[in-house]
C-alpha positions in Angstrom: 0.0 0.0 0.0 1.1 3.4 -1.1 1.7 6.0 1.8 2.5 9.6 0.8 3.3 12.3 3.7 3.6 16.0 2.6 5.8 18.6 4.3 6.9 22.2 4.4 3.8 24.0 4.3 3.2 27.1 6.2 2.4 31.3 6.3 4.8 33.0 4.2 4.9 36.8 2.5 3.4 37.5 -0.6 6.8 37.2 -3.1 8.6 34.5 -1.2 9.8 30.8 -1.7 8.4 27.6 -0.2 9.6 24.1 -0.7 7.2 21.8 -0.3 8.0 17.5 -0.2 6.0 14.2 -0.5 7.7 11.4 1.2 6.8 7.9 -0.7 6.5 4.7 1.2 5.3 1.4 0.0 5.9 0.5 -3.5 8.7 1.6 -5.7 9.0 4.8 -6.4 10.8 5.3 -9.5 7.9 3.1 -11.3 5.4 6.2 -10.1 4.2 9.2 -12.1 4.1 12.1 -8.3 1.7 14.9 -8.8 0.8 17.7 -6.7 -2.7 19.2 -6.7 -4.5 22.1 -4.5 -7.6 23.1 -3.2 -8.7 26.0 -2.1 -11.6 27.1 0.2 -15.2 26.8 -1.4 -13.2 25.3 -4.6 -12.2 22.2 -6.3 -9.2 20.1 -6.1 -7.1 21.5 -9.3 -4.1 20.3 -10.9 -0.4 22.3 -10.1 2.4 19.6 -11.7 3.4 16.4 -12.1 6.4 14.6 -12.6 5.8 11.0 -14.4 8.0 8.0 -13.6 10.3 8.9 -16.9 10.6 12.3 -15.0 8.7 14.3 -17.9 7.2 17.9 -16.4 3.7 19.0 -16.4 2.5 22.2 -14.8 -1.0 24.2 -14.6 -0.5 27.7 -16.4 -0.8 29.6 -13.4 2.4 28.6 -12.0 4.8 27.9 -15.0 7.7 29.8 -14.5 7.4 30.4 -10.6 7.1 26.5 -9.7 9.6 23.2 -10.2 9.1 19.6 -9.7 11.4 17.6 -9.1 11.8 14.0 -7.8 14.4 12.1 -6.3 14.2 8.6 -6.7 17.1 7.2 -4.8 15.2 9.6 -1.3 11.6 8.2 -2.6 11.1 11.6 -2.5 9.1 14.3 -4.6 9.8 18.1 -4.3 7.9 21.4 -5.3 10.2 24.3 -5.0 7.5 27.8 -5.0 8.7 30.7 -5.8 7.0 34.5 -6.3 4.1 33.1 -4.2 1.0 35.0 -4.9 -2.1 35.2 -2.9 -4.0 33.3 -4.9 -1.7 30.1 -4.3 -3.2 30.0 -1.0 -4.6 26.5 -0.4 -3.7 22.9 1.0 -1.3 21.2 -1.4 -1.7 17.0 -1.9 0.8 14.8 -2.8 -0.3 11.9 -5.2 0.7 9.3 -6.9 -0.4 6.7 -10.0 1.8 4.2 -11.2 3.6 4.0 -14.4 1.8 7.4 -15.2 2.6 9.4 -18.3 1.4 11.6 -20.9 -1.2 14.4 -19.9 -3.4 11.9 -18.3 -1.3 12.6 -15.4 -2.7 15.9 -15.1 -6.5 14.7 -14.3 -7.2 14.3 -10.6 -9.3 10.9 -11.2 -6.1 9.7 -12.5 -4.5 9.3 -8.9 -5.5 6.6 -6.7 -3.1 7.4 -3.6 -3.0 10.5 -1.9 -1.4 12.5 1.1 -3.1 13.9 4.0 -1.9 17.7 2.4 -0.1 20.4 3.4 -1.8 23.8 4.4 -0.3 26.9 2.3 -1.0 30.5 3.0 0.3 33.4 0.9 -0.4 36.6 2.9 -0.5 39.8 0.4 
């Protein structure tokens, strides 16, 4: 069974950086597409980026250029390095996971079968 623990959320300034991480357990890892996904208050889960298991980068238009996934698969590990956080990234942040996922599937939420317990970010303007 898949376990997925998220870290590294917290209140940070309009305009600063947050590292966020999504520690896999369970299965193994390198044969997983890691995704993260967030959902804000009154709103639906939405997609942010994914990483599949050949390490090929998807990310939501609202965030290219500001965010980076990144996986390591020797740690089981999966990163999202924020930067130029905005208000509007304000939300909790999941962590999931779907095997041998590639392609722009990976970017649906009913994709994902295994998910973290999220992480709560807050973007203060």
């Amino acid at each position: 069974q898949v376990q997925l623990v998220e870290s590294g959320g917290g209140l940070v300034q309009a305009g600063d950086s947050l590292r966020l991480s999504c520690a896999f357990s369970g299965r193994t890892f390198s044969s997983y597409a890691m995704a993260w996904f967030r959902q804000a208050p009154g709103k639906e889960r939405e997609f942010v980026a994914a990483i599949s298991w050949r390490a090929r980068t998807y990310y939501t238009d609202s965030v290219k250029g500001r965010f980076t996934i990144s996986r390591d698969n020797a740690k089981s590990t999966v990163n999202l390095q924020m930067n130029s956080l905005k208000s509007e990234d304000t939300a909790v942040y999941y962590c999931a996971a779907d095997w041998r996922g590639e392609g722009y599937t990976i970017m649906v939420v009913t994709r994902y079968d295994y998910w973290g317990q999220g992480t709560q970010v807050t973007v203060s303007s």
